[in-house]
N, C-alpha and C positions, 0 to 999 in steps of 0.2 A: 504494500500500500504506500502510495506514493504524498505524502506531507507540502502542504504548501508551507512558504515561505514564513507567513508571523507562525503557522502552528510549530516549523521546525526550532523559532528561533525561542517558542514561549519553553519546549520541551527541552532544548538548551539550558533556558535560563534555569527551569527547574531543575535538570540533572545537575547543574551548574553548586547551588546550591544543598540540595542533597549530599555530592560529592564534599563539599566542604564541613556540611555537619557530621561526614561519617569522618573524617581526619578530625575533627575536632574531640568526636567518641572515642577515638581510640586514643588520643592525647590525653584525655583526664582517667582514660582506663576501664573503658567497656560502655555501650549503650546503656547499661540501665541508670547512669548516673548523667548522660545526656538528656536535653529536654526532647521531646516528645515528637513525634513525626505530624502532631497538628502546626505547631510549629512552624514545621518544615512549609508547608505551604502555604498558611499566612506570611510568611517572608519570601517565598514566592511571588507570593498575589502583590507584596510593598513594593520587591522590584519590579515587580509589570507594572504598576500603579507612577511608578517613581520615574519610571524609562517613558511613559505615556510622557510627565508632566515637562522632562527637557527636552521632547521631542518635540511638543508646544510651544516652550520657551523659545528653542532655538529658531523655527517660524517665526515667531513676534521680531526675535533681534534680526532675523536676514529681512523682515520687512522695512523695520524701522533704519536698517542700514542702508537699504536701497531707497525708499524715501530723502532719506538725507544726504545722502549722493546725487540723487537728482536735483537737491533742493541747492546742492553746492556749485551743480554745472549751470543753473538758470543762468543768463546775460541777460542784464537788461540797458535797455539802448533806447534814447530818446532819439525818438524819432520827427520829433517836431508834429504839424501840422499833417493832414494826409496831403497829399499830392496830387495835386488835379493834370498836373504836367504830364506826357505821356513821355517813356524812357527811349520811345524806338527812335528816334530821331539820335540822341546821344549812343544806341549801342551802333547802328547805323555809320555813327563818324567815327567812332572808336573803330569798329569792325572794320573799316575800311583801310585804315593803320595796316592791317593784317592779310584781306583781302580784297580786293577790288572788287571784284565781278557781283555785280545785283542779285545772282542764285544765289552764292554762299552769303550773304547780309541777310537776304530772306529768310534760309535755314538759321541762322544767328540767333535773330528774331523770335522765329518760331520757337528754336529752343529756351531761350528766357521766355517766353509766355508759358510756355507750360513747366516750368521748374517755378518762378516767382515774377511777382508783375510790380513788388516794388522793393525799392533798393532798401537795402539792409535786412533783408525778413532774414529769422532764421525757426528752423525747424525746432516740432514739437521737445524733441529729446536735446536743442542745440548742438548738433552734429554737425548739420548744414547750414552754409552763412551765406548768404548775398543774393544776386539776379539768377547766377548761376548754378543756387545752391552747393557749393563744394566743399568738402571735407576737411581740406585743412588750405587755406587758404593764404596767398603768402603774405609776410610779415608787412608790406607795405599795402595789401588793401586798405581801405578803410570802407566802414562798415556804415552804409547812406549815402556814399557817394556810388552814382550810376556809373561815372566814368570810370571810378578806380575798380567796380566789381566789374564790367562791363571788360578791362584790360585782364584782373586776373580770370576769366572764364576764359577770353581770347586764348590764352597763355596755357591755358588747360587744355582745349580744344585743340591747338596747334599741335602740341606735346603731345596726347593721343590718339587721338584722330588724325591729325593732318589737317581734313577740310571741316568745318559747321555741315557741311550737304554728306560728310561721313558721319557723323556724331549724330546728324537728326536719323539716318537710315539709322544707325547702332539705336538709337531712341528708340524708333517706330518700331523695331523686333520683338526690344527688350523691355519696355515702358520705362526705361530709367537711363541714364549714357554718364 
């Protein structure tokens, strides 16, 4: 008969303990001057009851540690006013820095509208920062300005992609580039 896993490990913990009160029997010089085998699984029942209450505890602390880890990576960023301005004209000039041709500006484009449509947002968990949402963005963006995220996605795009018109096909596969 084949034992699942808490049955095997309750049947451990009880032989566990038994094993111990019968060393302890023979150490003072025979069972009958040991306490009694009710005993034996009431102190059973304390470690199961005991092993319940830090496997609960340990829960509460991985929650409240991950809480407070999240609660340590927040940024918060003023952002002024919202923006009635539209960004595509700046990623547009920026992009053109990089590439000329009106396709790959279009695909540019496209891809900040579907990652973020205004400067500085970043992602729920703060992983992701800027138009371009990226990961670890270099030291000299700054975070609200369109032009400076608009140069480091360029810079990103370039370096993996090569073209914006590769990055939105890699997009359009994967849902993500």
């Amino acid at each position: 008969m084949e034992l699942s896993s808490s049955k095997k490990s309750k049947k451990f913990i009880a032989t566990a303990v038994f094993a111990s009160f019968c060393f302890l029997a023979t150490l003072t010089g025979g069972f009958a001057e040991a306490a009694p085998v009710k005993t034996v699984a009431s102190s059973a029942k304390h470690i199961k009851t005991s092993y319940k209450k830090s496997k609960k505890l340990k829960k509460k602390r991985k929650r409240y540690r991950r809480r407070r880890s999240l609660a340590k990576r927040r940024i918060s960023i003023s952002r002024g006013a919202q923006r009635t301005v539209s960004v595509e004209p700046i990623i547009r000039q920026v992009g053109a820095e990089y590439w000329p041709d009106p396709a790959q500006l279009d695909a540019l484009v496209w891809i900040c509208a579907h990652e973020a449509t205004v400067p500085g947002t970043i992602s729920k968990n703060g992983k992701w920062k800027g138009l371009f949402q990226l990961a670890n963005p270099p030291h000299w963006m700054v975070l609200g300005d369109a032009a400076s995220e608009t140069k480091a996605g360029c810079e990103y795009i370039k370096r993996r992609y090569g073209t914006p018109l590769a990055a939105k096909a890699f997009h359009q596969r994967r849902g993500w580039y």
